[in-house]
The first five atom37 places (N, CA, C, CB, O) and aatype in JSON, in Angstrom:
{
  "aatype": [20, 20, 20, 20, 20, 20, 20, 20, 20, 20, 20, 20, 20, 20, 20, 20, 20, 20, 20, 20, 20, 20, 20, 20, 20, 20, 20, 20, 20, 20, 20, 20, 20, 20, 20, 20, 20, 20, 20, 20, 20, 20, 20, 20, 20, 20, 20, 20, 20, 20, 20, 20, 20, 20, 20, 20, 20, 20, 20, 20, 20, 20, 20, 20, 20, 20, 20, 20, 20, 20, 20, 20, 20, 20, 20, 20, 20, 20, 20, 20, 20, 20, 20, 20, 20, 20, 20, 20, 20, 20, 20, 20, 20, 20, 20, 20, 20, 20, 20, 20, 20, 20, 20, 20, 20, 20, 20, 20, 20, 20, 20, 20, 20, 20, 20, 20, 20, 20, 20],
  "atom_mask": [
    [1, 1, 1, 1, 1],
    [1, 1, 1, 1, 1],
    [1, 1, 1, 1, 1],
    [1, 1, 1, 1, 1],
    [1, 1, 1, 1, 1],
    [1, 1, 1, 1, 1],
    [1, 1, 1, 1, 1],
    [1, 1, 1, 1, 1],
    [1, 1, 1, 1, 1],
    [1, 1, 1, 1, 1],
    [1, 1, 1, 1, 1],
    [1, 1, 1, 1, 1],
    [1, 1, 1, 1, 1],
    [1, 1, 1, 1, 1],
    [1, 1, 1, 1, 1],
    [1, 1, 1, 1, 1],
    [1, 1, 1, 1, 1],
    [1, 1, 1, 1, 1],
    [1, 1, 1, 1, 1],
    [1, 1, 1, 1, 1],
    [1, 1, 1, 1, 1],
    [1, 1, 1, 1, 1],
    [1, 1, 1, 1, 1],
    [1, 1, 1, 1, 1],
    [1, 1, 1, 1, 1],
    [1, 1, 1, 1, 1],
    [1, 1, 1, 1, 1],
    [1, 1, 1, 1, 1],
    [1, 1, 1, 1, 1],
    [1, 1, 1, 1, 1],
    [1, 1, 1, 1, 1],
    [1, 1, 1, 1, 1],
    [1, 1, 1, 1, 1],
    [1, 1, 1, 1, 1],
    [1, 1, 1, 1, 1],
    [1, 1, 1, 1, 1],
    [1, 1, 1, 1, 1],
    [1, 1, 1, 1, 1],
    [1, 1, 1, 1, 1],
    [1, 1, 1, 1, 1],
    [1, 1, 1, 1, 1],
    [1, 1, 1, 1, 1],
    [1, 1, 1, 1, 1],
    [1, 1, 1, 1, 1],
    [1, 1, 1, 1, 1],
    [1, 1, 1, 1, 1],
    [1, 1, 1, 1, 1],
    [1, 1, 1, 1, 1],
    [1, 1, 1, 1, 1],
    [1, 1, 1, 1, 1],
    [1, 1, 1, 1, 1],
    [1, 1, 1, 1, 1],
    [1, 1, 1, 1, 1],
    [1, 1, 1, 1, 1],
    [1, 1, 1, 1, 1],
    [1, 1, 1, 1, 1],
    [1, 1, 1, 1, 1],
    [1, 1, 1, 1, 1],
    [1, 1, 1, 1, 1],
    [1, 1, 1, 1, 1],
    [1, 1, 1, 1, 1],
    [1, 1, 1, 1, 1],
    [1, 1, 1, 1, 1],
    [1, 1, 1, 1, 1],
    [1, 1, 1, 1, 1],
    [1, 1, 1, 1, 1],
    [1, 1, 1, 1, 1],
    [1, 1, 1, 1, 1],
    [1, 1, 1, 1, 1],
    [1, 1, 1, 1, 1],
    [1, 1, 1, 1, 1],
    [1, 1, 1, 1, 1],
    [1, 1, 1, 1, 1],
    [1, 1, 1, 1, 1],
    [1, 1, 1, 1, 1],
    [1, 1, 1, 1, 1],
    [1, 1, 1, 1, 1],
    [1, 1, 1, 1, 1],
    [1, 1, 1, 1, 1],
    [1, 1, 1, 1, 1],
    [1, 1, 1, 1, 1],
    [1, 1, 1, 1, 1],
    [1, 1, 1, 1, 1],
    [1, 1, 1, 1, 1],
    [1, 1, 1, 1, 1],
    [1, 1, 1, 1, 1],
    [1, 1, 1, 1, 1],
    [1, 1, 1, 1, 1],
    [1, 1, 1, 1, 1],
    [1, 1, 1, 1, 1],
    [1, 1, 1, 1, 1],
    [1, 1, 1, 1, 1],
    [1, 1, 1, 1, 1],
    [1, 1, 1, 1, 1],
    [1, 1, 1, 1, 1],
    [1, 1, 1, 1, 1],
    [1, 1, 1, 1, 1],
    [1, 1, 1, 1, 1],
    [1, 1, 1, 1, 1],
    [1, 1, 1, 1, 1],
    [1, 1, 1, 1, 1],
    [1, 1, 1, 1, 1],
    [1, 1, 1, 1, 1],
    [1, 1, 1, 1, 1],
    [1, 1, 1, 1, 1],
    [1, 1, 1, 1, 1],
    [1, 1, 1, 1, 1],
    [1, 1, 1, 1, 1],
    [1, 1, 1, 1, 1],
    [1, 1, 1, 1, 1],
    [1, 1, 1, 1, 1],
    [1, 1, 1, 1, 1],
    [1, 1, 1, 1, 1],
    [1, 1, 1, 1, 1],
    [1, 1, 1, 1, 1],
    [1, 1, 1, 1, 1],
    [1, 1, 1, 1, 1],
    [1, 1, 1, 1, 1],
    [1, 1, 1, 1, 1]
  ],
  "atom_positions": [
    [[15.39, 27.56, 15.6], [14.08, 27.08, 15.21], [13.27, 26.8, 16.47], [14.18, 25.81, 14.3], [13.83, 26.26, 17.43]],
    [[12.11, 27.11, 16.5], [11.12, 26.94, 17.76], [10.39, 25.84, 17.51], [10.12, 28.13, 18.05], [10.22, 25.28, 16.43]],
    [[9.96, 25.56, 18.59], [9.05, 24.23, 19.16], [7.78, 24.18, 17.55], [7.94, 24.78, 21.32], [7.6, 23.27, 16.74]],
    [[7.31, 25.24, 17.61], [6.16, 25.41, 16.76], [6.36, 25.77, 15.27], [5.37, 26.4, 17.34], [5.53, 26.12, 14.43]],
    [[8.13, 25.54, 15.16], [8.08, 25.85, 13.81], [8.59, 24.2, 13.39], [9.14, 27.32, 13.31], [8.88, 23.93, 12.22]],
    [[8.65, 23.02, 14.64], [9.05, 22.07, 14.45], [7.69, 21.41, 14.24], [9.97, 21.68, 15.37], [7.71, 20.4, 13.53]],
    [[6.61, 21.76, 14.68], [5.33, 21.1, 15.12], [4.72, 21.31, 13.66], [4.43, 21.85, 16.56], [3.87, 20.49, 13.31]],
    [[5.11, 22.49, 12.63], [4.73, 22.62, 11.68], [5.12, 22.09, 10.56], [4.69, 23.46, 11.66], [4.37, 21.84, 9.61]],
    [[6.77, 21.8, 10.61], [7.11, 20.55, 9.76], [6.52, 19.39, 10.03], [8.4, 20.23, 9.78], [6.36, 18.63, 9.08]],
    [[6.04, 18.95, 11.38], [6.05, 17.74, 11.38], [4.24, 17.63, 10.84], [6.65, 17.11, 12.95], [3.6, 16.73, 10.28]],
    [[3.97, 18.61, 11.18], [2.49, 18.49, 10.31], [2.4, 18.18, 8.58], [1.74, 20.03, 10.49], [1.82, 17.38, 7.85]],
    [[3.12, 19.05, 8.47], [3.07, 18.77, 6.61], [3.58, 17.56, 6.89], [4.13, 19.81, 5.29], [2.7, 16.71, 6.8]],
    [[4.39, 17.21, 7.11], [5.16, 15.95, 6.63], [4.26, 14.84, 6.64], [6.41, 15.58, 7.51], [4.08, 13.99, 5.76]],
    [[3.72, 14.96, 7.74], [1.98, 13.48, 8.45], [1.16, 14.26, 7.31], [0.78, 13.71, 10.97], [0.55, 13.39, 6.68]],
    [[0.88, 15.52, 6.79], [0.05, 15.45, 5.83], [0.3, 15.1, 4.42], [-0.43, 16.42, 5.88], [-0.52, 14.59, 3.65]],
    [[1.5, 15.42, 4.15], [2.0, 14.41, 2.65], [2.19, 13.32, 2.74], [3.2, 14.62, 1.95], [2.09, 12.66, 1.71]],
    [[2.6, 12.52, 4.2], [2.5, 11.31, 4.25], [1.12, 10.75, 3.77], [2.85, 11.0, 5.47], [1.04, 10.04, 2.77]],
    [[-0.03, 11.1, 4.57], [-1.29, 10.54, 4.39], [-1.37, 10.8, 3.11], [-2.41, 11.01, 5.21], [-0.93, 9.81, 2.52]],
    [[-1.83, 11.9, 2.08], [-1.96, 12.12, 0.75], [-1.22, 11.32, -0.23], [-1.69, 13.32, 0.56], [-1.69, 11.09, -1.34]],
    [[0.24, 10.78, 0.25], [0.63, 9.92, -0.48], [0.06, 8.62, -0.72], [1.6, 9.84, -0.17], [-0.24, 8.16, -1.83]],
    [[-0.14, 7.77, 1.0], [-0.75, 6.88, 1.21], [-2.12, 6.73, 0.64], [-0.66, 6.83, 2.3], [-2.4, 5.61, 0.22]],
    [[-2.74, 7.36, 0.59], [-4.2, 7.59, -0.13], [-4.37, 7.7, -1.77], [-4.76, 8.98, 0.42], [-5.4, 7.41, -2.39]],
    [[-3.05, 8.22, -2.37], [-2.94, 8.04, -3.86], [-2.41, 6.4, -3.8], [-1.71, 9.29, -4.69], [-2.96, 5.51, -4.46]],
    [[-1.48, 6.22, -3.06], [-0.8, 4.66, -3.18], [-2.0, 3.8, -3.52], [-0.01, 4.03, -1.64], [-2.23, 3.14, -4.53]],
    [[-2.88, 4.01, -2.15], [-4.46, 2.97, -1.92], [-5.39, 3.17, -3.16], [-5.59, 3.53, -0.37], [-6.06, 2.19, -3.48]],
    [[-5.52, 4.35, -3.95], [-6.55, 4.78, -5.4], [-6.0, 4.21, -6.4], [-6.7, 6.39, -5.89], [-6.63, 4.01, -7.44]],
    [[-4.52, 3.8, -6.22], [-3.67, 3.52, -7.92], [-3.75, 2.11, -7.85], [-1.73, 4.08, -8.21], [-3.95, 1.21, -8.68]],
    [[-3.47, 2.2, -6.17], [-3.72, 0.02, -6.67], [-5.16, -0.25, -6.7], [-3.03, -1.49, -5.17], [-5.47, -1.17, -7.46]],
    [[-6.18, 0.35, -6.0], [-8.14, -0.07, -6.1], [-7.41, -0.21, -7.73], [-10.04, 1.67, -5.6], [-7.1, -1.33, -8.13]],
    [[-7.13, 1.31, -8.8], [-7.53, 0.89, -9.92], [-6.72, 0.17, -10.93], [-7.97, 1.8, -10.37], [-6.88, 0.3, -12.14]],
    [[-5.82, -0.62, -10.35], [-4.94, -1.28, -10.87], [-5.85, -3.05, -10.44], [-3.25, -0.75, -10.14], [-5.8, -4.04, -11.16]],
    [[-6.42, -2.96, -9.39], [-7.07, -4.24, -9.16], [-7.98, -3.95, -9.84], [-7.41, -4.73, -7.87], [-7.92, -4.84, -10.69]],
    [[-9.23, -3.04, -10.22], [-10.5, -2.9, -11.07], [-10.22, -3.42, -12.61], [-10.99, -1.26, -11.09], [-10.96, -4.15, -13.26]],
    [[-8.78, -2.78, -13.09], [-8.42, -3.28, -14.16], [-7.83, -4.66, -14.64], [-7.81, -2.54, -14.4], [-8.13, -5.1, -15.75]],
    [[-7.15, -5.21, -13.96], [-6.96, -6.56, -13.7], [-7.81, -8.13, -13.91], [-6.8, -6.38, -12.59], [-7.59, -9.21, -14.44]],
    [[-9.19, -7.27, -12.93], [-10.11, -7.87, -12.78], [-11.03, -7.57, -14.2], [-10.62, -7.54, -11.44], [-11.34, -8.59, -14.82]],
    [[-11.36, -6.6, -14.62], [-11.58, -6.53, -15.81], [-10.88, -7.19, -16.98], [-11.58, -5.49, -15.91], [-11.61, -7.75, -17.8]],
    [[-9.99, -7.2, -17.1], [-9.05, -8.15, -18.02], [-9.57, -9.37, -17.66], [-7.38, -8.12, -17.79], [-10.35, -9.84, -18.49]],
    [[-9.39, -9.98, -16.73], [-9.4, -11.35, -16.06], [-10.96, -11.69, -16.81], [-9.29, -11.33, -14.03], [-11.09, -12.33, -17.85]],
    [[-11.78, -11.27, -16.23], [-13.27, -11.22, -16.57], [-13.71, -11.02, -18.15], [-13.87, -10.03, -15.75], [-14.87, -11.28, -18.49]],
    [[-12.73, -10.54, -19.09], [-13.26, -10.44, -19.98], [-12.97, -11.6, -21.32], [-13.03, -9.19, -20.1], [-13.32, -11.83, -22.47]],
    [[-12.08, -12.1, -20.22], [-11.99, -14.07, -21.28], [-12.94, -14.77, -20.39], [-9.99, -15.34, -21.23], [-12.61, -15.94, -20.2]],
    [[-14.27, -14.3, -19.66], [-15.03, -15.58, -19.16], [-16.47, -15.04, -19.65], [-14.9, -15.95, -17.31], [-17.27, -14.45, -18.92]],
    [[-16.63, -15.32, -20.83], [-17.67, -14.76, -21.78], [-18.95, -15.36, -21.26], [-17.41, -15.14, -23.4], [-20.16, -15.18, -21.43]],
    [[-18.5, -15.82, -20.84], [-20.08, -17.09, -20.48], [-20.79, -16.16, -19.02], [-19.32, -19.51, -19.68], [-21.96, -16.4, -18.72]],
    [[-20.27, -15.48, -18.47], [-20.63, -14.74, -17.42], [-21.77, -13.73, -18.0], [-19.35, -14.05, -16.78], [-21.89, -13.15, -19.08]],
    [[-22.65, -13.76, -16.69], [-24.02, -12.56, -16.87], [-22.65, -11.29, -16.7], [-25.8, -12.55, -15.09], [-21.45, -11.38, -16.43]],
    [[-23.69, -9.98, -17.07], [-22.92, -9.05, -16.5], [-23.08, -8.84, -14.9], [-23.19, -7.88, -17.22], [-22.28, -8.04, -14.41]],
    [[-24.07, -9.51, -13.94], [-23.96, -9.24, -12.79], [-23.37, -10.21, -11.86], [-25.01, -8.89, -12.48], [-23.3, -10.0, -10.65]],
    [[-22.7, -11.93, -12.77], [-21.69, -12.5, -12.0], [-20.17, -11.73, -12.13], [-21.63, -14.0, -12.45], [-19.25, -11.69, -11.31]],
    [[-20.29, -11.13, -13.52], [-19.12, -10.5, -13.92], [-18.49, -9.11, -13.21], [-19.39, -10.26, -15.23], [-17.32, -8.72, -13.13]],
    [[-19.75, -8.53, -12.73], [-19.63, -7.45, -11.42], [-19.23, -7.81, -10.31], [-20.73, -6.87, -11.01], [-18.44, -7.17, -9.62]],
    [[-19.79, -8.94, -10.0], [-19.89, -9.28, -8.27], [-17.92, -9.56, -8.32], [-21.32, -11.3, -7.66], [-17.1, -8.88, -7.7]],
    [[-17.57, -10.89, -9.35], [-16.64, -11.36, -9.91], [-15.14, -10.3, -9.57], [-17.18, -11.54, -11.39], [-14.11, -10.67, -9.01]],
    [[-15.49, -8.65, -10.23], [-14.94, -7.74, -10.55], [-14.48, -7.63, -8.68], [-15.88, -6.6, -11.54], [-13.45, -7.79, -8.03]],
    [[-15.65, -7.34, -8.42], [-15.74, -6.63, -7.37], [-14.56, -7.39, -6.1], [-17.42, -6.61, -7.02], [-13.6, -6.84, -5.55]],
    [[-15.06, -8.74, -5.94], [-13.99, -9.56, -5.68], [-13.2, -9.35, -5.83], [-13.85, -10.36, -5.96], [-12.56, -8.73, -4.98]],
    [[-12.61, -9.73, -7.12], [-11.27, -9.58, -7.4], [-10.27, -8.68, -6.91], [-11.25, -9.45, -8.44], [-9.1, -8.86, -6.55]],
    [[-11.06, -7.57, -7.01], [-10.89, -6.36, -6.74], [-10.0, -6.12, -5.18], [-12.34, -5.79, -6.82], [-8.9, -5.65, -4.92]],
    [[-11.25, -6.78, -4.27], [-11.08, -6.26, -2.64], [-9.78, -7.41, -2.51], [-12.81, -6.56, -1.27], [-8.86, -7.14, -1.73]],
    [[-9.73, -8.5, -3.17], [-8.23, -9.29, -2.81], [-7.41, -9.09, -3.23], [-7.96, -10.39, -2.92], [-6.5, -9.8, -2.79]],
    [[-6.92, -7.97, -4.47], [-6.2, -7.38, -4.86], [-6.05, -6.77, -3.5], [-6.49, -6.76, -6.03], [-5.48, -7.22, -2.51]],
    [[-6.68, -5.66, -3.67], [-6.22, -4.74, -2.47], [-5.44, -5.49, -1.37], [-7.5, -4.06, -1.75], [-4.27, -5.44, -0.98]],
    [[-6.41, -6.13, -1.07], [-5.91, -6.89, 0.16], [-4.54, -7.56, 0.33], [-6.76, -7.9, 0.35], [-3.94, -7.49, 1.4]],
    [[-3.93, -8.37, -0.97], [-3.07, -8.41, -1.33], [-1.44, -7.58, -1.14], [-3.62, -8.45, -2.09], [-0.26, -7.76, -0.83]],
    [[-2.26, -6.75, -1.5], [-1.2, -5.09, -2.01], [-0.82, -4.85, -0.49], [-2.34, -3.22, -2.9], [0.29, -4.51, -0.08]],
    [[-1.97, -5.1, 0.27], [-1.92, -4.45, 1.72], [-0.98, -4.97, 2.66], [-3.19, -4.57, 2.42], [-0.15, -4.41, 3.38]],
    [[-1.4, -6.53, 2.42], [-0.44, -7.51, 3.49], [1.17, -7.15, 2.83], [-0.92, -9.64, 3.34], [2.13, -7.1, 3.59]],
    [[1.3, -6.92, 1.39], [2.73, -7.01, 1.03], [3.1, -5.68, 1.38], [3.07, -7.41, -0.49], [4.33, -5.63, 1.39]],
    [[2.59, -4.57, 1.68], [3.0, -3.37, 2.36], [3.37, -3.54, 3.69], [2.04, -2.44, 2.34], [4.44, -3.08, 4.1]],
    [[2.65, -4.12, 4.38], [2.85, -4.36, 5.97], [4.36, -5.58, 6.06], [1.04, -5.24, 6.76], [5.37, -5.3, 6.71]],
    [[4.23, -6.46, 5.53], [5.37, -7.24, 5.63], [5.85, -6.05, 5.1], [5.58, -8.7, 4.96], [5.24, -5.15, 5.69]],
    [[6.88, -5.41, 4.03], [8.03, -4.44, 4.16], [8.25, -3.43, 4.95], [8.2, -3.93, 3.27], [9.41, -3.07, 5.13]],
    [[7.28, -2.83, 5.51], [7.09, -2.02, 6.58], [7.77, -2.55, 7.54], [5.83, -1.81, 6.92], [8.81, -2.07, 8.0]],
    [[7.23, -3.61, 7.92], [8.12, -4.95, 9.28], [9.48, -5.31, 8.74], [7.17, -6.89, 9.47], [10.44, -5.05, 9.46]],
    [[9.6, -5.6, 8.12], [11.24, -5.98, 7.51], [12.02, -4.19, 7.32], [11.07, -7.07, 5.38], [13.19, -3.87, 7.52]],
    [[11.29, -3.62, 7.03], [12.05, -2.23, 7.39], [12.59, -1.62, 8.74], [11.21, -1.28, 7.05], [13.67, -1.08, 8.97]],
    [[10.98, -2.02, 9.99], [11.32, -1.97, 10.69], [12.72, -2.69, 11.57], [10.42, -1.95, 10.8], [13.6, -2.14, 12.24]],
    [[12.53, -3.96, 11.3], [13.67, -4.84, 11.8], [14.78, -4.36, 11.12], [13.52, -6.39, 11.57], [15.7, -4.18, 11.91]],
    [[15.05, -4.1, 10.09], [16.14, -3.57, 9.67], [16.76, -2.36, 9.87], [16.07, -3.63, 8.73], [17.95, -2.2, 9.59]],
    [[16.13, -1.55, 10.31], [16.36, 0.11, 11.45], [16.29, -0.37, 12.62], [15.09, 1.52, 11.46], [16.75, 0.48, 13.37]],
    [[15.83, -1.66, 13.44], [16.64, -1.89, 14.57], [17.59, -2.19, 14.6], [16.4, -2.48, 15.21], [18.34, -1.73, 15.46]],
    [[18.15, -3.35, 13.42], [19.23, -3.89, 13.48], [20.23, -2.99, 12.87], [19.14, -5.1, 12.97], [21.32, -3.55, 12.97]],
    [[20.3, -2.3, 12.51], [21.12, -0.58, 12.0], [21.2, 0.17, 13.46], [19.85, 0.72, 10.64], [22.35, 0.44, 13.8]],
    [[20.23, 0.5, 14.29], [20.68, 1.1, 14.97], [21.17, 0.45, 16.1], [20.01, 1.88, 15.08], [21.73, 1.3, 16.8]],
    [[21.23, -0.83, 16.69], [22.47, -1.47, 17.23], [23.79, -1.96, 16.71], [22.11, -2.36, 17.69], [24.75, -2.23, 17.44]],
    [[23.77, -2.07, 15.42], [25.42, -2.05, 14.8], [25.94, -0.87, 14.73], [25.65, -2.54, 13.35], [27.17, -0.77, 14.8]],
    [[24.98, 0.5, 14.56], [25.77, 1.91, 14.5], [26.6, 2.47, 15.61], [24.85, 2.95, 14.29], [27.49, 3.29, 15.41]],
    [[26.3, 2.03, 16.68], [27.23, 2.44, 18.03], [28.35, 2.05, 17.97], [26.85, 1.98, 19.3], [29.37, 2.71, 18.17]],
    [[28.21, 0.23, 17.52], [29.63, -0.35, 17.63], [30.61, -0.45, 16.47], [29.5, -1.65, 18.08], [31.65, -1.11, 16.56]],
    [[30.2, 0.33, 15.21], [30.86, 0.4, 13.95], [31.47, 1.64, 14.53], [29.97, 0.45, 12.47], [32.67, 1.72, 14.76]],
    [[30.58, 2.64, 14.79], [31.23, 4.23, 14.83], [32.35, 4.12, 16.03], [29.89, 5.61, 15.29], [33.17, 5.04, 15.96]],
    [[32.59, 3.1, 17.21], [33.43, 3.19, 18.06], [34.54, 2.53, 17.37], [33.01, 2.72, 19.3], [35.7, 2.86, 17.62]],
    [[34.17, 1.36, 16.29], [35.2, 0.86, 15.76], [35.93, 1.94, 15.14], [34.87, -0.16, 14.94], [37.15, 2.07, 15.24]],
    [[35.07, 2.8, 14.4], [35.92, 3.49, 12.89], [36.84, 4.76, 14.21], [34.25, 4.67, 11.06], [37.98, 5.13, 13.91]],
    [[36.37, 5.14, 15.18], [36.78, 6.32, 15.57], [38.1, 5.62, 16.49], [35.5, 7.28, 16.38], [39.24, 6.07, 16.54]],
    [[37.51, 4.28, 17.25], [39.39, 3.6, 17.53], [40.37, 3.89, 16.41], [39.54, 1.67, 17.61], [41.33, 4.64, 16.61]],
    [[40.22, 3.44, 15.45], [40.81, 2.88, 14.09], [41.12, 4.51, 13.94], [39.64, 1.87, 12.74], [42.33, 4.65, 14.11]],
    [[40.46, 5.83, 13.67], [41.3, 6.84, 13.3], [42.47, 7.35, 14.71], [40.21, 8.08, 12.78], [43.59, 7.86, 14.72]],
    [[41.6, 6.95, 15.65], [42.86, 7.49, 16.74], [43.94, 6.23, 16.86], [42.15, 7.88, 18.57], [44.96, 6.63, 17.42]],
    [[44.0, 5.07, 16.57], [45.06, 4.57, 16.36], [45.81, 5.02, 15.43], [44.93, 3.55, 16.25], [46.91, 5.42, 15.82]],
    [[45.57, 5.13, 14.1], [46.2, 5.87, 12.79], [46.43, 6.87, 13.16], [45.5, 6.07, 11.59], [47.37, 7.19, 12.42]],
    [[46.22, 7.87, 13.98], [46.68, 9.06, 14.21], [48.06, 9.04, 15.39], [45.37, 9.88, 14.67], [49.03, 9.78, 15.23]],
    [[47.96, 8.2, 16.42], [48.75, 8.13, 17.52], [49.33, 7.41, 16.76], [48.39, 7.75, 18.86], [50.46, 7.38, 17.27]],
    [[49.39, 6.29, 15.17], [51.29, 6.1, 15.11], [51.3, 7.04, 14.05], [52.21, 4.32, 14.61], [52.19, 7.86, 14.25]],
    [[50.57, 7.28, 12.8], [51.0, 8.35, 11.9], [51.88, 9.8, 12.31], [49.74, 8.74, 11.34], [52.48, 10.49, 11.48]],
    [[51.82, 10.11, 13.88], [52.28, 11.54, 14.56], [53.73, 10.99, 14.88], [51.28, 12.15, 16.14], [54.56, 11.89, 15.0]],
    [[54.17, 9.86, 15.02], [55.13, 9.71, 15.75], [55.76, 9.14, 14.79], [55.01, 9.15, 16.94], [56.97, 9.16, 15.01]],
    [[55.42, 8.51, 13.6], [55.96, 7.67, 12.5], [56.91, 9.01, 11.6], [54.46, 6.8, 11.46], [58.1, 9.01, 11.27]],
    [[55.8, 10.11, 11.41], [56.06, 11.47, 10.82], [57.12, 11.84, 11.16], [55.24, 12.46, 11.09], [57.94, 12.11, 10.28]],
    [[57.59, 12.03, 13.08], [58.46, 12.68, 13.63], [59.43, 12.06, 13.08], [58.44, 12.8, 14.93], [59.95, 12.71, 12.17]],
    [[60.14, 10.46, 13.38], [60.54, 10.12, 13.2], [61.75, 10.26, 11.67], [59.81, 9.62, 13.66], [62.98, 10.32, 11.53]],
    [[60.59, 10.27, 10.82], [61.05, 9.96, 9.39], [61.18, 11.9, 8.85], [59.53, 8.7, 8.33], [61.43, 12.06, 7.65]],
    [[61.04, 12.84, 9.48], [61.55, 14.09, 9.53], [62.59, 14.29, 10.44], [60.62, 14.94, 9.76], [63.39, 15.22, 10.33]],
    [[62.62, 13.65, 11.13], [64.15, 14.26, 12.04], [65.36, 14.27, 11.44], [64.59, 13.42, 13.31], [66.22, 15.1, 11.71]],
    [[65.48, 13.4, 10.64], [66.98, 13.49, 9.69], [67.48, 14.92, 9.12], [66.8, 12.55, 8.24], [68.57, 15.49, 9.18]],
    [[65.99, 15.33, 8.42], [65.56, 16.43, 7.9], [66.17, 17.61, 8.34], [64.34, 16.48, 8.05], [66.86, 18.4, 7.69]],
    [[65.86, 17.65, 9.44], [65.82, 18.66, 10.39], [67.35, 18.87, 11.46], [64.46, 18.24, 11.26], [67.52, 19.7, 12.36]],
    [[68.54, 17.56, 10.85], [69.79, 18.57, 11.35], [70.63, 19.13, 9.94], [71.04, 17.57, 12.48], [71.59, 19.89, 10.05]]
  ]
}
């Protein structure tokens, strides 16, 4: 695989990333529009243009909402792929001691318990 057939995955990939991110950001706007509509529609006493402004509000702190709780998991993801990739060095040296110990007595345990065998 060449440089430029890597440069081309990595393009789609930043471009489905963004397209995802951009449906994510449209589903929650209209998940806050609706919300806020609900919310607004037990406060009867409202004009329709406190009930807009109201909406509208609601609306951008929804988002806003949605946003900060994306960024905190993002950060706790991050910290958690650091802390993965400093335990992975010292697990994988553990597990690979641990098979070459099992192997250096399993070879000699083997001999052992076949030699009888074998006059």
């Amino acid at each position: 695989m060449t440089t430029r057939d890597d440069d081309r995955r990595t393009d789609v990939t930043t471009l489905v990333n963004e397209i995802q991110g951009h449906l994510l950001i449209a589903a929650t706007r209209q998940e806050g529009h609706e919300a806020a509509a609900r919310f607004t529609a037990r406060l009867y006493w409202l004009t329709n243009h406190q009930r807009a402004e109201l909406e509208r509000q609601f609306a951008v702190e929804h988002l806003a909402l949605a946003r900060a709780s994306w960024q905190r998991t993002a950060a706790r993801s991050a910290e958690l792929r650091a802390e993965y990739e400093a335990k992975y060095p010292r697990l994988k040296g553990r597990l690979t001691a641990l098979c070459l110990a099992l192997a250096a007595t399993a070879v000699p345990l083997a001999l052992l318990l076949l030699a009888p065998l074998r006059r």
